[in-house]
NUPA-183575 format. One line per field, with one value per residue (C-alpha): x, y, z; residue number from 0; residue in one letter. Coordinates in Angstrom, 2 decimals. Layout:
BEGIN
c1 = (X ...);
c2 = (Y ...);
c3 = (Z ...);
resi = (NUM ...);
resn = (A ...);
# end
This chain:
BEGIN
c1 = (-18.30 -20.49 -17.38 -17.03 -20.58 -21.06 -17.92 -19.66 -23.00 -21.68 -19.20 -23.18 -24.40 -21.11 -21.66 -25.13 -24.54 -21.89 -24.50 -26.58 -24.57 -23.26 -26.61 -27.55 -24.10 -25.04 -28.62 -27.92 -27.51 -29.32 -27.79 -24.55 -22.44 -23.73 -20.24 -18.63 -17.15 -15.16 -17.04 -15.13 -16.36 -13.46 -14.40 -13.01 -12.66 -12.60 -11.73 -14.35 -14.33 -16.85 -17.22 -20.58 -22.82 -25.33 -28.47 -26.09 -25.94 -22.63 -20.27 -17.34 -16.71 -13.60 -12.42 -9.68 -8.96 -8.16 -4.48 -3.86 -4.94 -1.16 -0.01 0.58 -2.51 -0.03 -0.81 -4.27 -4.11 -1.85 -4.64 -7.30 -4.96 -3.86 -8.09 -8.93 -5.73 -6.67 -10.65 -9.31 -7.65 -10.91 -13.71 -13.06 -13.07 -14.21 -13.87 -13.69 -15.82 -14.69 -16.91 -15.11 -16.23 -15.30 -15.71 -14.75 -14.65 -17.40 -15.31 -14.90 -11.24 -10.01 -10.80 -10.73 -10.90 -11.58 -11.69 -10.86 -8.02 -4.84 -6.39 -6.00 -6.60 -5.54 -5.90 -7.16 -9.20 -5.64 -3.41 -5.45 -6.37 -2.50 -1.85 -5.09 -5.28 -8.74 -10.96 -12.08 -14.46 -14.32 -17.87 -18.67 -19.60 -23.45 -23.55 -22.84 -25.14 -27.92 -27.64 -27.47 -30.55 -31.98 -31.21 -31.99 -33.26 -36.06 -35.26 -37.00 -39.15 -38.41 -37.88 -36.75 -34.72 -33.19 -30.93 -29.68 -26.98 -27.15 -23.62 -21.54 -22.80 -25.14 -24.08 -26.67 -27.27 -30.04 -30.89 -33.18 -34.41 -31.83 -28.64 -26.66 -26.65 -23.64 -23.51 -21.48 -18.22 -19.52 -19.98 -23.45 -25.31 -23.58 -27.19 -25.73 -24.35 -27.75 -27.84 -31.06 -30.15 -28.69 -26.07 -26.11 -24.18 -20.27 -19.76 -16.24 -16.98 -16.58 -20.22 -22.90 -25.95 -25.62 -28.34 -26.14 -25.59 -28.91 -29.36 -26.72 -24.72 -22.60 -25.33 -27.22 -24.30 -23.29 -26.52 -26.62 -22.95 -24.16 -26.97 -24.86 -21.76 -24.45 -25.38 -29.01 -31.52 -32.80 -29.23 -28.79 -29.57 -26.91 -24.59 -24.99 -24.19 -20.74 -20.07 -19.71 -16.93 -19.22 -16.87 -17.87 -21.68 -22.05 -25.29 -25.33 -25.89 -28.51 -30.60 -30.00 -31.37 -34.09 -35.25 -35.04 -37.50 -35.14 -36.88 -34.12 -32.88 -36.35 -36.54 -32.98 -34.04 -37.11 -35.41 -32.66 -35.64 -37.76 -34.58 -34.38 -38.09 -37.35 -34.56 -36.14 -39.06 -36.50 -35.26 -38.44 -39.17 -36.48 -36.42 -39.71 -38.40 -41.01 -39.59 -36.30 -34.54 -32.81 -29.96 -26.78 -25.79 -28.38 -30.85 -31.01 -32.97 -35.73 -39.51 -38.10 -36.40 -38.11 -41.65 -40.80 -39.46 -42.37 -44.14 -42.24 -41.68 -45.68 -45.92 -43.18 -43.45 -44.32 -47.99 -49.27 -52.29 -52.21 -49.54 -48.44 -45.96 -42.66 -42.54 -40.25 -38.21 -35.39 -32.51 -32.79 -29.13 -27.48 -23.67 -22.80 -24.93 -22.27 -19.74 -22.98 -23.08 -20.34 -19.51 -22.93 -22.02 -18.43 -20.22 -21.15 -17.25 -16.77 -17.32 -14.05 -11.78 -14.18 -13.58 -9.91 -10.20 -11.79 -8.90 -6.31 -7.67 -8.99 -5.00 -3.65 -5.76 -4.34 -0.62 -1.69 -3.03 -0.35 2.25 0.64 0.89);
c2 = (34.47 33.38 34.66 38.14 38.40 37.64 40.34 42.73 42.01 41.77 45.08 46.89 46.01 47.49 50.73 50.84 50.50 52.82 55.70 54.62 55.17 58.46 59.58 58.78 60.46 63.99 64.16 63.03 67.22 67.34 64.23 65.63 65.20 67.65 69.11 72.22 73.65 76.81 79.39 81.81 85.18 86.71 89.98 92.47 94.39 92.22 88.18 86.94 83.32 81.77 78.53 77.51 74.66 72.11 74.45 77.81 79.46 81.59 80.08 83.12 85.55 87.17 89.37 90.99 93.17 91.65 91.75 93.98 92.58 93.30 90.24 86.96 84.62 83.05 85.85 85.80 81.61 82.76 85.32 82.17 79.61 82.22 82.90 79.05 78.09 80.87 79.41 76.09 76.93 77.49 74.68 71.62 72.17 69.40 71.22 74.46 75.90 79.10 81.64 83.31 86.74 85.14 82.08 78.43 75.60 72.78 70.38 73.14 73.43 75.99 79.74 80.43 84.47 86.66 89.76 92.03 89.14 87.88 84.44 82.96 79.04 79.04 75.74 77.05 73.78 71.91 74.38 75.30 71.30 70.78 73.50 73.04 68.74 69.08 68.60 72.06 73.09 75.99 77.52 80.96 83.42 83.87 79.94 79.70 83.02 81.59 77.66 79.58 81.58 78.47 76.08 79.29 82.41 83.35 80.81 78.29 75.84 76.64 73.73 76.24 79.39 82.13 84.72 87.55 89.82 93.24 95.14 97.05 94.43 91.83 88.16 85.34 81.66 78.79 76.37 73.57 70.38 70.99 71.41 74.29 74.50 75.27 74.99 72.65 74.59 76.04 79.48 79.57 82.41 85.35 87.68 90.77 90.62 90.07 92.60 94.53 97.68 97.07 99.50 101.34 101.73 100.43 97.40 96.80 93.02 95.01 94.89 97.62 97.70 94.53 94.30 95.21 98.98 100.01 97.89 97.56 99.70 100.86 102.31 104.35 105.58 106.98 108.31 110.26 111.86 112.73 114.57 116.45 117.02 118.56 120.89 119.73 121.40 118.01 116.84 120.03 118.10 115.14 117.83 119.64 116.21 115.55 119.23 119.14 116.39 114.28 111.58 110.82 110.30 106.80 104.06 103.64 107.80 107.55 105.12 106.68 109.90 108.38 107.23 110.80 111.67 112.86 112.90 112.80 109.75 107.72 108.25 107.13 103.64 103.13 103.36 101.04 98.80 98.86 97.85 94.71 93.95 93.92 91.56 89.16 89.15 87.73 85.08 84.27 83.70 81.66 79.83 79.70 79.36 79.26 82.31 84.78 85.99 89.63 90.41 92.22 95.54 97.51 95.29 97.02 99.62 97.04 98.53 101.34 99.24 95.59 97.47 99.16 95.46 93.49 96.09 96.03 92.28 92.05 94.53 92.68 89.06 86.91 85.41 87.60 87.13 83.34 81.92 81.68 84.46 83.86 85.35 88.57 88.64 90.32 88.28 87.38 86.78 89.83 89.71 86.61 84.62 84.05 82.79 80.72 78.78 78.18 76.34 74.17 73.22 72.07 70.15 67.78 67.18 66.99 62.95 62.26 64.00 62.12 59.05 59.46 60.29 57.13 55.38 57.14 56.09 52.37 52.15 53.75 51.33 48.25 49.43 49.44 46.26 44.55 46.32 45.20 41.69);
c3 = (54.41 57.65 60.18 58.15 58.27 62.19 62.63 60.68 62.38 66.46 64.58 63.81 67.43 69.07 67.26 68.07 72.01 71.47 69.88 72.72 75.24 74.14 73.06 76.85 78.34 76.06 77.08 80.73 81.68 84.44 86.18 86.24 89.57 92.39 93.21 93.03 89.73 88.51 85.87 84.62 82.38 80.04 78.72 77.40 80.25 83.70 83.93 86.62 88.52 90.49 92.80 91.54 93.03 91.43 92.18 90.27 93.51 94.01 96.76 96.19 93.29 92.82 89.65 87.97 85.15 81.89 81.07 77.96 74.99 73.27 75.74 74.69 75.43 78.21 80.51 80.42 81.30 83.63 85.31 84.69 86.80 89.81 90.08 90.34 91.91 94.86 94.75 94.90 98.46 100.10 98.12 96.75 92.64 90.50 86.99 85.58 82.82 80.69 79.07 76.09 74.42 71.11 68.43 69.89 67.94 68.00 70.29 72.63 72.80 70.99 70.52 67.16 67.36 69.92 69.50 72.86 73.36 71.41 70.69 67.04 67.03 71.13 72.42 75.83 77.37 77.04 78.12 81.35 82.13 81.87 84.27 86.60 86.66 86.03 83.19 81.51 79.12 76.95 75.46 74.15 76.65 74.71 75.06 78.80 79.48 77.86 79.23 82.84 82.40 81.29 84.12 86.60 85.03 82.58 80.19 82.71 81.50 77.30 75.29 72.69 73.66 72.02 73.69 72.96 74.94 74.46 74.82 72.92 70.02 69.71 70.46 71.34 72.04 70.67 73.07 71.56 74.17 76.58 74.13 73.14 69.41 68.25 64.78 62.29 63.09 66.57 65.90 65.69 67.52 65.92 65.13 65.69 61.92 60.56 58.02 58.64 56.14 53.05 52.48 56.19 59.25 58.33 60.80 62.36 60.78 57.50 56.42 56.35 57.68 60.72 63.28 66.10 64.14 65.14 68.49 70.93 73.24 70.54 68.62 71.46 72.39 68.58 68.37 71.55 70.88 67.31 68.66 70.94 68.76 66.80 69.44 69.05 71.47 72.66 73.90 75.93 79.17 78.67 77.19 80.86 82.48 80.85 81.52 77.77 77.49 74.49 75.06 78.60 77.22 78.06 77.46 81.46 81.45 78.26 80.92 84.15 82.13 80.34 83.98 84.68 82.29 79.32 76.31 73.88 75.84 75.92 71.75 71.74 73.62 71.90 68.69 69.60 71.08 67.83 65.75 68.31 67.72 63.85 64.32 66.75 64.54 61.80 64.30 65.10 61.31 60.77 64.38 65.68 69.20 72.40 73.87 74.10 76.69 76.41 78.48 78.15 79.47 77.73 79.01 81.97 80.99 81.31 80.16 78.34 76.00 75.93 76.03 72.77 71.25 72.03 69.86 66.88 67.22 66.88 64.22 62.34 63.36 59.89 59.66 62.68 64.49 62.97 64.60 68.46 69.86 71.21 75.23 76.00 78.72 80.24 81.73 85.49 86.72 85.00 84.55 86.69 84.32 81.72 84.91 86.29 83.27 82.63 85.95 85.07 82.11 83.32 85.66 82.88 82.45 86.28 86.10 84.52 87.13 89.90 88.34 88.23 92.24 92.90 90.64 92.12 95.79 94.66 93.60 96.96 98.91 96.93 97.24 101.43 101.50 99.45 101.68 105.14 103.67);
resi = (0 1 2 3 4 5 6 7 8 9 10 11 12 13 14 15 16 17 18 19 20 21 22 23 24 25 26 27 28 29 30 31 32 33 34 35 36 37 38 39 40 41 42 43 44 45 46 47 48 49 50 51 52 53 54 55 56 57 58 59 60 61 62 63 64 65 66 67 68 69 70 71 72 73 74 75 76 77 78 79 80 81 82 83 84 85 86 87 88 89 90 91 92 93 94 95 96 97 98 99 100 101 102 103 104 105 106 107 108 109 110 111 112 113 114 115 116 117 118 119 120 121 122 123 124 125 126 127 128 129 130 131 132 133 134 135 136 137 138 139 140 141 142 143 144 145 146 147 148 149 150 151 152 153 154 155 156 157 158 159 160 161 162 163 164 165 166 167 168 169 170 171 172 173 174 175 176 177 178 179 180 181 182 183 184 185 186 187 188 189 190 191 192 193 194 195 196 197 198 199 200 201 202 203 204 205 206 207 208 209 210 211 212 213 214 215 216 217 218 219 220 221 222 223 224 225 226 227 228 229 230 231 232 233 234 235 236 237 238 239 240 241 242 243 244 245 246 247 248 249 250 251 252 253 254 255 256 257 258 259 260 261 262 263 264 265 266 267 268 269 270 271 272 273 274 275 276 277 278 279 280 281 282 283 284 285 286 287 288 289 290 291 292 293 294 295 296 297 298 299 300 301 302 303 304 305 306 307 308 309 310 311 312 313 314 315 316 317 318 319 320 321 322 323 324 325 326 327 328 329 330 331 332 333 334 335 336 337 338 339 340 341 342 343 344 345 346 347 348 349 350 351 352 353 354 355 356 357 358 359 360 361 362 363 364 365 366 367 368 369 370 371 372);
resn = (X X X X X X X X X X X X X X X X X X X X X X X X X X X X X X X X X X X X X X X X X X X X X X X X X X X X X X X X X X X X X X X X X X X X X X X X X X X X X X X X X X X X X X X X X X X X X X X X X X X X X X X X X X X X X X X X X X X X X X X X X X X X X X X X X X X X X X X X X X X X X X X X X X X X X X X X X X X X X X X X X X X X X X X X X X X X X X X X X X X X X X X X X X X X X X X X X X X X X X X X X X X X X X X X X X X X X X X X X X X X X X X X X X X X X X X X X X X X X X X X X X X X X X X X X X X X X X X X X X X X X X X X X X X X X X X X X X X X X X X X X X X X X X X X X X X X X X X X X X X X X X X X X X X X X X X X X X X X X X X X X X X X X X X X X X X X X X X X X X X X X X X X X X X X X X X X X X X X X X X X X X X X X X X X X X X X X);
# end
């Protein structure tokens, strides 16, 4: 009975110096290895790679257009590999971290769905490491957008974060002391199917009424061509633009016009900027983070659409005037930041192939000795 209880007790201590230590190795983020790593951003539209180093500045970007999403997953690791294998000619790659538009499992391995891409279940961090001989680490584009403008951006200095990425829908990212958080099955983050209006706008996720119906890209740009399919007075101006194509109205054209002074397309942004006020409001209600960072294509209509938010989030925002309010802010490192952190957070992952380098040579050396003996 003494002997199983002394297993059982030195069993206990093992464990606990094994929580320890892997406790330690999780929080250790910002002691990573200062070397160069691979980010890479796969969209919908464009597959973009980037030789990132320790402080996220860019060493070399290059970018291609994402194979058609009817192809078999293969080709689009095959456009990954032939983008880090022609980086890798010119900077010495320690690991390579992938953004996905999409849902990835909580070990970071596999993509469960994504939805401009033929993934289902695609075991993409073990194909690619097979194919690239280093280690690689797979994250959700929102996830790697938000850690980057975190470590470099506005999300500086936050001990809790919330972003949110504005595009044709609504994705997002929680950051809480330093660490992603992903969620039990790791796809945590998805707020642009809040639903905001029971019974409204029919979502392609098959609901009505989601968040990202009456703020995103996809919604300006459905209300603009509305209005002008209409033949409404107050779209004559953007109707003059497209030379009265209505398909060509775009949420880049609703900007560069509300710039202009267009008054149909200022309403249009500070509707779609109230409706994200209402919904980071609810976040805040339910998250209570120290601030949010707004990014996203849309996002770069800056003042005319953030100014707008703040004042619906303050009109909206549960217990106001008793509590302290989030911070506001637009994203500082714009569409490189999902690529940027991506590369960071592979950095974390970089230690393994380094210490496999220093095996690998340790070994050599030993074979040279023994052979000049």
């Amino acid at each position: 009975m003494s002997m199983y209880r002394d297993r059982v007790h030195r069993g206990s201590a093992r464990a606990t110096v094994l929580r320890t230590v892997g406790t330690r190795e999780r929080r250790s983020l910002l002691t990573a290895p200062r070397v160069p790593t691979v980010g890479i951003d796969i969209g919908g539209t464009k597959v973009m790679a980037g030789v990132v180093d320790a402080d996220g500045a860019i060493l070399e970007k290059v970018r291609t257009e994402t194979p058609d999403k009817s192809k078999s997953p293969r080709v689009v690791e095959d456009t990954i590999t032939e983008l880090v294998l022609d980086l890798s000619d010119r900077h010495d790659v320690h690991a390579v971290g992938i953004g996905a538009a999409g849902w990835v499992d909580a070990d970071r391995s596999k993509v469960l769905f994504a939805p401009h891409l033929n993934w289902r279940n695609e075991p993409l961090r073990d194909r690619l490491a097979g194919r690239l001989a280093v280690p690689v680490m797979v994250d959700n584009d929102a996830n790697t957008a938000a850690w980057a403008e975190w470590r470099f951006g506005a999300g500086r200095g936050q001990d809790h974060l919330v972003m949110i990425t504005l595009g044709t829908g609504i994705g997002g990212a929680i950051l809480e002391d330093g660490a992603v958080k992903r969620g039990k099955y790791g796809v945590a983050g998805e707020f642009g199917h809040m639903q905001v209006v029971p019974g409204g706008h029919r979502c392609p996720c098959g609901n009505r009424g989601c968040w990202e119906q009456y703020s995103s890209g996809n919604a300006l740009v459905r209300e603009a061509r509305e209005l002008a399919a209409a033949d409404s007075p107050v779209a004559y101006n953007i109707i003059e633009r497209v030379g009265g194509r209505i398909g060509d109205i775009t949420g880049p054209l609703i900007t560069e016009l509300a710039r202009e002074g267009d008054a149909m397309c200022v309403e249009l942004l500070q509707e779609i900027g109230q409706w994200l006020g209402v919904g980071i409001a609810n976040l805040a209600a339910a998250l209570d983070p120290s601030g949010f960072v707004i990014g996203g294509g849309v996002s770069a209509a800056d003042d005319l659409l953030i100014g707008p938010a703040r004042d619906a989030f303050r009109r909206h925002l549960t217990g106001r005037g008793y509590r302290p309010e989030a911070t506001i802010a637009k994203a500082q490192l714009g569409p490189e930041a999902g690529m940027v952190g991506a590369a960071d957070l592979a950095r974390l992952v970089a230690r393994r192939f380094r210490r496999a380098n220093r095996r690998r040579v340790e070994r050599y050396e030993r074979y040279e000795r023994a052979g000049r003996r």
